[in-house]
C-alpha positions as CSV (number, residue, x, y, z in Angstrom):
1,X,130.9,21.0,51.0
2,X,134.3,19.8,50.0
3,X,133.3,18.2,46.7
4,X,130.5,18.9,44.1
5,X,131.3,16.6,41.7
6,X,129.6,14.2,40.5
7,X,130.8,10.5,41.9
8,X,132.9,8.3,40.2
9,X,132.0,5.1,38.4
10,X,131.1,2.6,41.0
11,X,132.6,-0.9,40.5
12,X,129.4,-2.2,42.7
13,X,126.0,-1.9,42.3
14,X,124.9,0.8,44.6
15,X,122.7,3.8,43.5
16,X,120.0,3.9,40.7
17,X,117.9,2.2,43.4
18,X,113.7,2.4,42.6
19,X,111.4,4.3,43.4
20,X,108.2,2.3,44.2
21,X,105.1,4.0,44.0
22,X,102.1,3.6,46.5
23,X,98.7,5.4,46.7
24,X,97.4,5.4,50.3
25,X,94.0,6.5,51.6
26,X,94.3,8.9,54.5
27,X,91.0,11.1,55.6
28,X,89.1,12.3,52.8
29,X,91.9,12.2,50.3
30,X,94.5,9.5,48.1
31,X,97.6,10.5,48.4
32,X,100.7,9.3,46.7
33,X,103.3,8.2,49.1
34,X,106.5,7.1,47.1
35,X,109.8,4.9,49.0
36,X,113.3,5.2,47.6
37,X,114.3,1.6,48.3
38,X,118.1,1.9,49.5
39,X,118.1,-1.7,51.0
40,X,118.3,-2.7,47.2
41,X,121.9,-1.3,46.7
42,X,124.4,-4.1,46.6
43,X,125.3,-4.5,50.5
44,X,121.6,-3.9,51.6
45,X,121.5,0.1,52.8
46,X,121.9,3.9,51.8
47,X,125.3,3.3,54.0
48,X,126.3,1.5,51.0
49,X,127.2,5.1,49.3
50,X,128.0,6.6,52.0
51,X,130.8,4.0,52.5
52,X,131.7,4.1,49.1
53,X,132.0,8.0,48.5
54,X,134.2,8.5,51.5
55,X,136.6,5.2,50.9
56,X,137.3,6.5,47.3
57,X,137.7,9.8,47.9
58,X,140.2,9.4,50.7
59,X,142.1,7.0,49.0
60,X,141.6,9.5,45.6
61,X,143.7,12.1,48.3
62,X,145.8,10.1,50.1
63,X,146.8,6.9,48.0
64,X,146.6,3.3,48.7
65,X,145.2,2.6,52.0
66,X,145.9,-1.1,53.5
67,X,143.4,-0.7,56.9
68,X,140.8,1.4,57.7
69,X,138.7,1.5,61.2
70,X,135.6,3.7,61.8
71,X,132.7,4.0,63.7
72,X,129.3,3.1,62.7
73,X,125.3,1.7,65.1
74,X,125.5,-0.7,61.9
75,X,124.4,-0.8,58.7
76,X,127.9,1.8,57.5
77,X,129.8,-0.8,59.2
78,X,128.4,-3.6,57.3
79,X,128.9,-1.8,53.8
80,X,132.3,-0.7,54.4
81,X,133.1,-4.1,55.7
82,X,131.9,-6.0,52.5
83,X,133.8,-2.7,50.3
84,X,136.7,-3.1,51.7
85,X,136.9,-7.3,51.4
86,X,136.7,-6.8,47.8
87,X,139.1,-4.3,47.6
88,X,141.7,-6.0,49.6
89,X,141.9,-3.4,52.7
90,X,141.8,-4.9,56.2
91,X,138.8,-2.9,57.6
92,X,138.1,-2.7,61.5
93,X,134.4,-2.2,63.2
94,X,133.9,0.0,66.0
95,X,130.0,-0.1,67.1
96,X,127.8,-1.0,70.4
97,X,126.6,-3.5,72.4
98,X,123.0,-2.2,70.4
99,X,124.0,-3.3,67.3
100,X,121.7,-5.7,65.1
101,X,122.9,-9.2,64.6
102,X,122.7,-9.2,61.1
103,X,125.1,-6.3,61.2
104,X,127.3,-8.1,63.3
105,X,127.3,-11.3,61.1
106,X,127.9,-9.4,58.0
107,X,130.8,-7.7,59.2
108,X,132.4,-10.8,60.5
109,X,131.5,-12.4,57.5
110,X,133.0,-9.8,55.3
111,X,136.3,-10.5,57.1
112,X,136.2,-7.4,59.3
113,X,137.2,-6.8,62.8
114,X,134.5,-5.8,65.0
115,X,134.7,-3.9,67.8
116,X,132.4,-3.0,70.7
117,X,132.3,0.0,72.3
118,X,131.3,0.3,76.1
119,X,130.0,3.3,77.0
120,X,131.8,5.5,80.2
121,X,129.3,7.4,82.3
122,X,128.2,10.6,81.0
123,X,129.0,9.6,77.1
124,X,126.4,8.4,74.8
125,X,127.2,5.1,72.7
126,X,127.8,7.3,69.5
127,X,130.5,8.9,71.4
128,X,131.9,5.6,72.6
129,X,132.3,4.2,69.3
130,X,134.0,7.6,67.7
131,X,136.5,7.8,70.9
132,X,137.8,3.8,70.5
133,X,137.6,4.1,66.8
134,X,139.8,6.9,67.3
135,X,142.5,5.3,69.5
136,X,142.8,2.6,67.4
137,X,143.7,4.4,64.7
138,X,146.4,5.9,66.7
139,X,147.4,3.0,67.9
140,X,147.3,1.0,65.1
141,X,148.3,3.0,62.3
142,X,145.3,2.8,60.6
143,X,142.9,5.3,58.6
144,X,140.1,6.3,60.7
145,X,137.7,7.9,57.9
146,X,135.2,9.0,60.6
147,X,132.5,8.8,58.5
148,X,130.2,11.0,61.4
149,X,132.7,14.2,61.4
150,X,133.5,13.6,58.0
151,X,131.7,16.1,55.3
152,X,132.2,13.3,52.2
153,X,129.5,11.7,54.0
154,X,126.5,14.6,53.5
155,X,128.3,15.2,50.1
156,X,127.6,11.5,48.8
157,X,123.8,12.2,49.3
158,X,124.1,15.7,48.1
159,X,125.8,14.7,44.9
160,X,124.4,11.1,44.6
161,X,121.7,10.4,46.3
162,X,119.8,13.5,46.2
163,X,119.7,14.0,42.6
164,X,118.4,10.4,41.6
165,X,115.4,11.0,43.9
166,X,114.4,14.0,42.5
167,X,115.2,13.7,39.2
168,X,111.7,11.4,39.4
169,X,110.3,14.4,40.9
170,X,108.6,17.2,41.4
171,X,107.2,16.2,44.7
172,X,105.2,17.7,47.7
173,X,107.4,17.1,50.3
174,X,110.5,15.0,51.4
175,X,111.1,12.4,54.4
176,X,113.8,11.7,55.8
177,X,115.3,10.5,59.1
178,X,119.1,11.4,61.0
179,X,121.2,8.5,62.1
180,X,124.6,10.1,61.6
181,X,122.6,13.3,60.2
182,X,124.5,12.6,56.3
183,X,121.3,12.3,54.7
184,X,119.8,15.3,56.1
185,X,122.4,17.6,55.7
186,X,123.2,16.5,52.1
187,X,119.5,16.7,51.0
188,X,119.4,20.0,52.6
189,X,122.7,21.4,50.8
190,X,121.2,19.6,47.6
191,X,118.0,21.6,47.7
192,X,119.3,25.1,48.9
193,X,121.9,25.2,45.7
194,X,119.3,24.2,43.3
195,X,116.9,26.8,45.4
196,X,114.3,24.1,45.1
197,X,111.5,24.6,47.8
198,X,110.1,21.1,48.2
199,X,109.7,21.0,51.9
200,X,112.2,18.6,54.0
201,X,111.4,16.9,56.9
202,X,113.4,14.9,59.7
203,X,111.2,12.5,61.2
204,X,112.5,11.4,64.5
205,X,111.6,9.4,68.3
206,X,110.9,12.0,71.2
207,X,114.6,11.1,72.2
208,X,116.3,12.0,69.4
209,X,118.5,15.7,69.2
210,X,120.6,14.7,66.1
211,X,119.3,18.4,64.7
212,X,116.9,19.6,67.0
213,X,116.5,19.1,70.8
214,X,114.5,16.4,71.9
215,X,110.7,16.7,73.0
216,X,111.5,15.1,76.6
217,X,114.6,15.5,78.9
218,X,114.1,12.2,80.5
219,X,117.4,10.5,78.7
220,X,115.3,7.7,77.8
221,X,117.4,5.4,75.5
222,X,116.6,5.3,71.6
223,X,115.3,1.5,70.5
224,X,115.5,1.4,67.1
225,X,119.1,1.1,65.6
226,X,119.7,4.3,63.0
227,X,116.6,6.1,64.0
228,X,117.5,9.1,65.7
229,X,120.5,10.0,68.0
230,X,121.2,11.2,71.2
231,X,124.1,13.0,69.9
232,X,123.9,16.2,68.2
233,X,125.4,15.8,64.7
234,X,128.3,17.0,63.7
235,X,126.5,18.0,60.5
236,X,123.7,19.7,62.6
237,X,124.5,23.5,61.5
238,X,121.8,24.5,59.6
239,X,119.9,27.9,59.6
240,X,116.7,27.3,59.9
241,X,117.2,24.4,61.2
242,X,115.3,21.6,60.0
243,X,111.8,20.9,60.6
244,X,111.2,18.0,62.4
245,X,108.1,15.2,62.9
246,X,108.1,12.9,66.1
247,X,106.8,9.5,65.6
248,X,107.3,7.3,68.0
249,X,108.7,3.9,68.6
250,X,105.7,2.3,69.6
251,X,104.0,3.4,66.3
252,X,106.7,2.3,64.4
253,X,106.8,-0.9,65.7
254,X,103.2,-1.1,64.8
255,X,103.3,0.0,61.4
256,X,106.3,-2.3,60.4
257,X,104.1,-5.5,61.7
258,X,101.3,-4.4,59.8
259,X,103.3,-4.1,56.5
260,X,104.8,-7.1,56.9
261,X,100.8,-8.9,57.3
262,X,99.6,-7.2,54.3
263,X,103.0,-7.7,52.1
264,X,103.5,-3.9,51.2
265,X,106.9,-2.4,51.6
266,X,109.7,-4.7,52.8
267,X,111.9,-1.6,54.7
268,X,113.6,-1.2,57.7
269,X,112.1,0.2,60.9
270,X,113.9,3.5,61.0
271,X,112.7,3.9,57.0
272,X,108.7,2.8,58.2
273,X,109.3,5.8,61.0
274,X,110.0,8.1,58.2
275,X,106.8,6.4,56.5
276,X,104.9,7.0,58.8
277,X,105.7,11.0,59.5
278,X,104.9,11.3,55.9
279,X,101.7,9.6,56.4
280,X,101.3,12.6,59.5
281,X,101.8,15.1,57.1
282,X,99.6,13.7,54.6
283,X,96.9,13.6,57.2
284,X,97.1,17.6,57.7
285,X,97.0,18.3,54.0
286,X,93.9,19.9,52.3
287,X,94.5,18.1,49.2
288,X,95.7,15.0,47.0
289,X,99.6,15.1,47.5
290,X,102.6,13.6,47.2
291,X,105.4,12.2,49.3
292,X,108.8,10.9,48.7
293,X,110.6,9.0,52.0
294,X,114.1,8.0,51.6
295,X,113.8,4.4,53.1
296,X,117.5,3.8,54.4
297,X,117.4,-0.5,54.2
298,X,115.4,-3.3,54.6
299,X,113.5,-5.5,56.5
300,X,116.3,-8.7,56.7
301,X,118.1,-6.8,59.2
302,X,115.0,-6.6,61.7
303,X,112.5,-8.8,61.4
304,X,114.4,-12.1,63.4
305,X,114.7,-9.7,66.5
306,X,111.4,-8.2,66.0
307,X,109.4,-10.1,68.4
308,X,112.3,-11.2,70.6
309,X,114.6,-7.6,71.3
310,X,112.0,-4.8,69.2
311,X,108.2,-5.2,70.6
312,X,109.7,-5.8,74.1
313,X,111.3,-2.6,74.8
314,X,108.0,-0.7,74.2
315,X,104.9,-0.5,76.4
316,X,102.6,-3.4,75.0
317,X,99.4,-0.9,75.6
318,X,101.4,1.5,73.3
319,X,101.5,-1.0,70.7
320,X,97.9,-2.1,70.4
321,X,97.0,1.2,70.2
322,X,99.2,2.6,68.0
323,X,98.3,-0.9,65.5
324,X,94.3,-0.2,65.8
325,X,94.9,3.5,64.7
326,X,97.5,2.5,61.9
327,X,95.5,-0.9,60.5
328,X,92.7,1.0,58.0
329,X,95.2,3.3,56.7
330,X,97.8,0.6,55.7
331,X,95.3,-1.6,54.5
332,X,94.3,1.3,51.8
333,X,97.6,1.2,50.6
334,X,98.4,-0.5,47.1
335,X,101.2,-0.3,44.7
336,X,101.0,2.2,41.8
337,X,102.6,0.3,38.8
338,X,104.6,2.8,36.1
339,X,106.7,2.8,33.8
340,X,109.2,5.0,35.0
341,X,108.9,4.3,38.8
């Protein structure tokens, strides 16, 4: 990693996000499954560091910048958008036609450029949006901070948002999913310097080879924005390599309905993925334990396209099933009130 340091004062309010405690009633044992809600950062999303880290630390090396442009499925674009408006630095978009329309409308209305980035044959989208967000930095002048080959982007998790989660620790194990594989690298480099052994996990679709190759080789396209990638990431060099949960999108889909209809954790669909391959692991356990998910944002940015672009781009039959096998175990869940959570 490039830096170690700790981060520097943030002008926003992003990090010291909660950790909300829930006990949850899976086979013969209660378990403890505990969300770190990222969505409540000031722009809505762990990207909101992630932005932040890298802007000030290039601009800590190379000066004043007037115009950035980078690449992001989203919620990265969103942050840096709304960063750089109050900062005074003209910031430019590059994502896909996939992108959420909350995403879309925040960047626009954080004064952004937003870009869309076709596809050519034989190039997945996260490769279309690094190539034009490439060219028009070269084109344009401007600073492409490239947040998915840049290493300040696993370092703001290592040396942010790693600590603050387990500084509420010790815990059994750790969830996490890819996206632009920041989080999973920089927990991983978090726990091997402090040699702590709590067990990380990537929870990913059957698609997804961000770290590991995916379970299928049909090339069937990813649903959920930021949940898994169909890229390998650039951050992906890591011996052992990770190990990795499948949960599928169907489930997921399932899962975020029924927390939604019993008013339990208001995150994002790629965070109740990662929910829910805790909840697998819970299920395998011989014991009472506890699990920590790193929820990446929240629910605002899904839940107007849920029934109109989510639930129809998975088999219905999928769905129901998925939703009878989920409902008793999300119905055991309640919220464990403390005073430090």
């Amino acid at each position: 990693m490039p830096f170690n340091s700790a981060p520097n004062e943030c002008p926003f309010k992003i990090g010291h996000t909660p950790l909300t405690r829930f006990s949850i009633q899976i086979g013969d044992h209660q378990h403890e499954l505990l969300i770190k809600e990222e969505r409540l950062n000031e722009f809505g999303s762990i990207k909101d560091r992630v932005a932040w880290y890298i802007l000030s630390r290039t601009i800590e090396a190379q000066g004043p910048v007037t115009a950035v442009v980078d690449a992001s499925s989203g919620n990265y674009g969103n942050a840096l958008a709304c960063i750089c408006e109050r900062q005074g630095i003209q910031a430019t978009i590059v994502s896909s036609p996939s992108i959420s329309a909350y995403n879309a409308e925040g960047i626009r209305k954080a004064g952004a450029r937003l870009v869309i980035a076709e596809a050519q044959p034989g190039e997945s989208s996260n490769a279309a949006r690094m190539r034009v967000a490439g060219e028009i930095a070269k084109a344009e002048g401007m600073v492409f901070l490239d947040q998915y080959a840049n290493f300040l982007n696993p370092a703001s998790h290592q040396n942010w948002t790693a600590p603050e989660v387990f500084a509420q620790g010790p815990f059994d194990a750790c969830f996490a999913t890819s996206s632009s594989g920041g989080t999973a690298r920089g927990f991983t480099d978090y726990l091997r310097a402090r040699q702590d052994k709590t067990p990380l996990f990537l929870v990913e679709p059957q698609g997804s080879c961000a770290f590991v190759a995916p379970d299928d080789s049909d090339g069937e396209k990813l649903k959920i924005p930021g949940y898994g990638s169909q890229r390998r990431s650039t951050f992906a060099e890591i011996t052992p390599p990770p190990a990795m949960l499948r949960v599928q999108e169907p489930a997921v889909l399932a899962a975020f309905a029924l927390l939604h209809e019993h008013k339990l954790a208001e995150v994002g669909l790629s965070s109740v993925g990662v929910m829910l391959g805790a909840m697998q692991w819970l299920s395998e356990q011989d014991g009472p334990r506890s699990a920590v998910c790193i929820c990446a944002d929240g629910d605002e940015r899904y839940v107007d396209e849920f029934e109109s672009r989510y639930l129809p781009s998975v088999d219905r039959a999928d769905y129901d099933a998925a939703y009878a096998e989920l409902s008793p175990i999300i119905a055991s869940m309640k919220q464990v009130m403390r005073a430090n959570a």
